[in-house]
C-alpha positions in Angstrom: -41.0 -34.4 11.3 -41.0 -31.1 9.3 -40.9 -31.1 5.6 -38.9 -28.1 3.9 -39.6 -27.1 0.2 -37.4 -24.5 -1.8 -38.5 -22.8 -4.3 -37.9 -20.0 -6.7 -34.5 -21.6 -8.1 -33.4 -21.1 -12.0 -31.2 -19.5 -14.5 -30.2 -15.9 -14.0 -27.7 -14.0 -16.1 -24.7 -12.2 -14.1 -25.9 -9.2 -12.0 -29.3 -10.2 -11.7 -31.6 -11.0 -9.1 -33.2 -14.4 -7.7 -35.5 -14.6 -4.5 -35.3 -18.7 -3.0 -38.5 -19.2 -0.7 -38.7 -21.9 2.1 -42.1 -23.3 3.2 -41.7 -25.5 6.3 -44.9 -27.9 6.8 -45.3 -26.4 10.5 -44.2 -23.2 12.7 -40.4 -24.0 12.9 -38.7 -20.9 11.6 -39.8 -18.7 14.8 -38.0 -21.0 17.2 -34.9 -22.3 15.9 -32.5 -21.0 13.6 -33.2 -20.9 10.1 -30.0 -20.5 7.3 -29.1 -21.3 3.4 -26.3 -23.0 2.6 -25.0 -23.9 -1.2 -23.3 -26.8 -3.0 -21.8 -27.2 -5.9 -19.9 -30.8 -7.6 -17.0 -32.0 -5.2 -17.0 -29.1 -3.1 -18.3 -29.3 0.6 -21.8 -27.9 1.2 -21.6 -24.1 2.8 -23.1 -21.8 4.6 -24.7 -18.6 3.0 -26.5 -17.0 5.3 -28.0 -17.5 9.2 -30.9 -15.9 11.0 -31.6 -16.8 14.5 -34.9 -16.4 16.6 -34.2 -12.6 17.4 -33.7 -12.3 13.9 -29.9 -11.5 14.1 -28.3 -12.4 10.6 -24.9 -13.5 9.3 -23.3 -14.1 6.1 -20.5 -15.4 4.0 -17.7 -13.1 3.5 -18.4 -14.0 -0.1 -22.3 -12.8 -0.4 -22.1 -10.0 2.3 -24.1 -6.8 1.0 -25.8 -8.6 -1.9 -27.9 -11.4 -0.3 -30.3 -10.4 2.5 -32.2 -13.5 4.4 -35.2 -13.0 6.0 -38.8 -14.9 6.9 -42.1 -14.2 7.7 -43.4 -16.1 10.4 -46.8 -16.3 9.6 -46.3 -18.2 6.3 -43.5 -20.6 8.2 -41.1 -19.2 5.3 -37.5 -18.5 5.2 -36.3 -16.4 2.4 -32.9 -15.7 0.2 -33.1 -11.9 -1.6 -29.7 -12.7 -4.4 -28.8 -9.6 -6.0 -25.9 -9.0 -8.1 -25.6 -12.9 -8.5 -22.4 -13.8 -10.4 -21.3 -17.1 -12.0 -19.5 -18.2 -9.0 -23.0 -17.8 -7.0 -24.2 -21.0 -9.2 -24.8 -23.9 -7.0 -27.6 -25.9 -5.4 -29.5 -24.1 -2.6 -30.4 -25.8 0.5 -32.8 -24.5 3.2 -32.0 -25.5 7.0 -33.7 -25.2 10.5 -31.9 -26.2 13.2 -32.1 -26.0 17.3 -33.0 -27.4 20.3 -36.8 -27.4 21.5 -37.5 -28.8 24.9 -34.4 -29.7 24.6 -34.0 -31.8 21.8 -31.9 -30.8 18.5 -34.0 -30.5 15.8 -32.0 -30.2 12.0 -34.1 -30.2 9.0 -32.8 -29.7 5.3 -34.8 -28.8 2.2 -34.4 -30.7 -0.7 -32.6 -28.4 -2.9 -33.3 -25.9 -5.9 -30.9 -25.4 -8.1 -29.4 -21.8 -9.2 -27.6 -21.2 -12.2 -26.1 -17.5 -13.0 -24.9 -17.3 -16.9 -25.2 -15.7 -20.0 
């Protein structure tokens, strides 16, 4: 079992910035893929942003060129860079690692941290 905690969650006002940090208990990050997704009430939960092992990225159409994901190995963290967050960015922010080792699929979530942008 590996334990994901998000942090760095909170209230932002519109064009600001907000880094979200995942620490997984173990080394995870480095062999499967590690992404954000978001959820806000009565809406399905989506994805934000992917990175795999090679560290090839992808994003939502909707956060393209203002959220950069990235993670440093040696801490087993994932991270979300939010810049230019606006209103519609406000939603709960889940943390994910997900793959197959020695062939068996592995998904993990994060608990949640919550991400308000308003003035």
């Amino acid at each position: 079992q590996v334990n994901l905690v998000e942090t760095g969650g909170g209230l932002v006002q519109p064009g600001g910035s907000l880094r979200l940090s995942c620490t997984a208990s173990t080394r995870i990050f480095s062999l499967v893929n590690g992404a954000w997704y978001r959820q806000t009430p009565g809406k399905e939960r989506e994805m934000v942003a992917t990175i795999n092992r090679i560290y090839r990225t992808n994003y939502a159409d909707s956060v393209r060129g203002r959220f950069t994901i990235s993670r440093v190995d040696r801490q087993n963290t994932l991270y979300l860079q939010m810049n230019s967050l606006k209103p519609e960015d406000t939603a709960v922010y889940y943390c994910r690692a997900n793959g197959l080792i020695d062939g068996k699929q592995l998904n993990y979530w994060g608990q949640g941290t919550q991400v308000t942008v308003s003035s």
